[in-house]
C-alpha positions, 0 to 999 in steps of 0.5 A: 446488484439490487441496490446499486446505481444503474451504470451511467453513459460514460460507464457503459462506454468506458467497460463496453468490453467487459459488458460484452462478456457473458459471465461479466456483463452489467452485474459483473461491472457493478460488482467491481465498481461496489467492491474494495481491494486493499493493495498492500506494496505499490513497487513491482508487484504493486504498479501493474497491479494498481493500474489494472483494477483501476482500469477493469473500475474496482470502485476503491482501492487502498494502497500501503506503502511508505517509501520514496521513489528511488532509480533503481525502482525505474527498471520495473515500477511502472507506475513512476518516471524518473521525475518521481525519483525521491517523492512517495510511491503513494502519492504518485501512485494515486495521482496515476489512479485518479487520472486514468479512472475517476470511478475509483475512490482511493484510500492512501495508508502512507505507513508500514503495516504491523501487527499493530495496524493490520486489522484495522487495515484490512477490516473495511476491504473485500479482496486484499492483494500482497505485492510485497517483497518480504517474508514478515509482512507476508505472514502478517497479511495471512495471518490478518487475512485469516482472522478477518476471513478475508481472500489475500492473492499472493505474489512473489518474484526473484530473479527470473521465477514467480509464484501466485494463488489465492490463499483462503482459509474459509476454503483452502490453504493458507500461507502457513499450510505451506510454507510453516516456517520462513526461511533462515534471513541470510538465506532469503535475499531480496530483489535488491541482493539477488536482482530480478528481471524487470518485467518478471513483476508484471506477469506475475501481477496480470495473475493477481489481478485477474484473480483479484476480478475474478473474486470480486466479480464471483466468476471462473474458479480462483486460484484457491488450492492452486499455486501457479509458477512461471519461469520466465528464462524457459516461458514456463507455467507450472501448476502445483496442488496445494492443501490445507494443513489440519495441524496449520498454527493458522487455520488448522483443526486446533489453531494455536495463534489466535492473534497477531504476534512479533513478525518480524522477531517470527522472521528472525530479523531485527527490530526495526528502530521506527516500530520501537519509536514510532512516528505520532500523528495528529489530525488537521483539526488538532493542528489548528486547536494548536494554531488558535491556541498560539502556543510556541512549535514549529509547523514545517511544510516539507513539500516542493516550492511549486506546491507551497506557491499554489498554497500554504497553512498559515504559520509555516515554514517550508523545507522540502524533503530532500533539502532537509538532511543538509539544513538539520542545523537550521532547526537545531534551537526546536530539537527540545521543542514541538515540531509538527510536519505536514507535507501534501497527503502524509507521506513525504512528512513521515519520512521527514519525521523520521529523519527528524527523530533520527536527529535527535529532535524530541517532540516530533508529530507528523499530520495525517492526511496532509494540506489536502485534509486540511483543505478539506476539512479547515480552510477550504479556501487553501488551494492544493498543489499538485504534480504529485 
C-alpha cells in the first residue's frame, strides 16, 4: 500500500508463504499487517481463531472477553493449558499472540459487551469477527455491525454441527434477515447443557478466519449471501443461499431499529445483576491523585505472589483471586469504605470486583488497564510480572 512501510527481512521471511501467493503477495501482506479485527469471545471459537490471524500478521487484534479459564474449557480451548485454570482468558489469550507473532498490537477489552460499550467497541476495527456462544450477544454484534457498517464473520457450533458466513448489511444479509427472532431460551441450550465435540470449534473457526483474510486483504469471494454448514458425524459440508429481507427491522427498505435496544430482555433472558450494577473503573493516573492525596481506602492486588515478588504499587495489599472468597472476613472493617483493585491488565480485578459488590462492600472500583499501565504511564521504574 502507498503509505505503508516496506516489509522488513524478518517479514519477508516470517510471511514468504503468503508472499509466494499471487493474489496475496507483498501488498496483500501489507494489507493484513495495516488491518484490524476485533475478536469478540476468545473460548472455542475465539482460540483458533486468535492464533491464525496472528499468525497470517493481521497487524491488531482486539479481543473481548471477561471470564477465567475453567477445566472444562481444556477439551476444546487451545489457546490454554491446565496451568491456566482459574486465570483470565484474556490475558493468557494475549500472552500467547504476543509470543507467537511480535507484528501484532493487541488490544485487550476485559469486559461484557453491551449495548452500552458496542459501538465504541467495534467503531476503531476493520473486520469484526463473533466467537460467541449466545443469541443476545449475537444480535448486539449485527445490529452494531450494521450501524457501523462494518463486515461481522459469524460462527456458531453445537453438538457435532456448525455454521458460518459473513453478514454485511452494505452487501447482503444480515444476522436478522435470517434469523428474525431468536429461539425461545429453554430451547436454545449451550454447549454446556447440550455438549460439543472439541475439535467442532476449530473447523468452523479456519472458515472464519480465512474469511476474515480474505476481507482484509480483498481477495476471493467472501461468504456474503453464503451460509456454510458442516456435519462433523457424516464429514459434510453444505451450502445455503442466504438473502437480504426488505422488510429486515435491521437493514431492511424501511428499518425500524436504529439503535441498540435491551438484547438480553429481546432474547427473553434475565437481567444480569452485573449490567443492573456495573463495575466502575478508574484510570492509573486517578489512582495515584488518590495515593498523593493520602486519603483513607484500600488498594488490593489480587494477582499471584510470584507477580507481586517481581513488582508492586506502593500502598497495597495482595490477595490473589482465587484466595479471595475464603478471606471476605479480613476486609470485613472496608465494606462501607473505598476499596479499589487492580490486578496485571484488568481482568482478574474485575471478577474480584464483582465477588466484592457481591459481598455486600460498597464502594468498589476496578483500575483499567492494571500494574502494566501503571508502569506505563506512572512509574516506569515498577517492573511487571509475567506468566500470564
Amino acid at each position: 500500500m502507498p503509505d505503508s512501510p516496506p516489509l522488513t527481512a524478518p517479514q519477508y521471511e516470517r510471511y514468504r508463504r503468503h508472499l509466494s501467493l499471487p493474489e496475496v503477495g507483498v501488498e496483500g501482506q501489507r494489507r493484513l499487517l495495516d488491518a484490524s479485527v476485533l475478536l469478540v469471545g476468545a473460548g472455542g471459537l475465539g482460540s483458533p481463531l486468535a492464533l491464525y490471524l496472528a499468525a497470517a500478521g493481521v497487524g491488531r487484534i482486539g479481543l473481548v472477553e471477561f471470564d477465567v479459564v475453567d477445566a472444562s474449557n481444556l477439551q476444546r480451548q487451545v489457546l490454554y493449558d491446565t496451568s491456566d485454570v482459574g486465570k483470565p482468558k484474556i490475558e493468557r489469550a494475549a500472552e500467547r499472540i504476543r509470543a507467537m507473532n511480535p507484528d501484532v498490537q493487541v488490544d485487550l477489552h476485559p469486559f461484557r459487551l453491551n449495548a452500552k460499550n458496542a459501538l465504541e467497541t467495534l467503531r476503531p476495527y476493520d473486520v469484526v469477527v463473533d466467537g460467541t456462544d449466545n443469541f443476545p450477544t449475537r444480535y448486539l454484534l449485527n445490529d452494531a455491525c450494521a450501524l457501523l457498517g462494518k463486515p461481522n464473520v459469524h460462527g456458531s457450533i453445537y453438538r457435532f454441527e456448525g455454521q458460518a458466513t459473513v453478514f454485511d448489511a452494505s452487501r447482503g444479509p444480515c444476522y436478522r434477515c435470517v434469523f428474525p427472532e431468536p429461539p425461545p431460551p429453554e430451547l436454545a441450550p449451550s454447549c454446556a447443557e447440550g455438549g460439543v465435540l472439541g475439535v467442532l470449534p476449530g473447523s468452523i473457526a479456519l472458515l472464519q478466519a480465512t474469511e476474515t483474510l480474505k476481507l482484509l486483504a480483498g481477495i476471493g469471494e467472501p461468504l456474503i449471501g453464503r451460509l456454510i454448514q458442516y456435519d462433523a458425524l457424516d464429514a459434510s459440508f453444505r451450502e445455503f443461499r442466504i438473502r437480504k429481507d426488505p422488510a429486515c427491522p435491521m437493514c431492511g427498505d424501511a428499518p425500524s431499529i436504529t439503535e441498540l435496544i435491551d438484547y438480553e430482555g429481546f432474547c427473553g433472558v434475565p437481567q444480569r445483576a452485573e449490567e443492573e450494577s456495573p463495575v466502575s473503573t478508574m484510570q492509573v493516573s486517578e489512582l495515584k491523585a488518590l495515593l498523593d492525596a493520602g486519603g483513607s481506602f484500600l488498594l488490593l492486588d489480587v494477582r499471584n505472589p510470584d507477580e507481586w515478588e517481581v513488582g508492586r504499587i506502593e500502598g497495597a495489599q495482595l490477595l490473589p483471586l482465587p484466595e479471595l472468597e475464603a478471606r471476605l472476613p479480613e476486609l470485613a472493617e472496608w465494606k462501607g469504605g473505598q476499596v479499589v483493585v487492580h490486578c496485571k491488565l484488568g481482568g482478574r480485578s474485575a471478577k474480584a470486583c464483582e465477588i466484592l459488590l457481591g459481598a455486600g462492600f460498597e464502594n468498589v472500583t476496578n483500575v483499567d488497564g492494571g500494574i502494566e499501565a501503571w508502569a506505563a504511564v506512572v512509574d516506569p521504574s515498577v517492573r511487571v510480572g509475567g506468566g500470564e
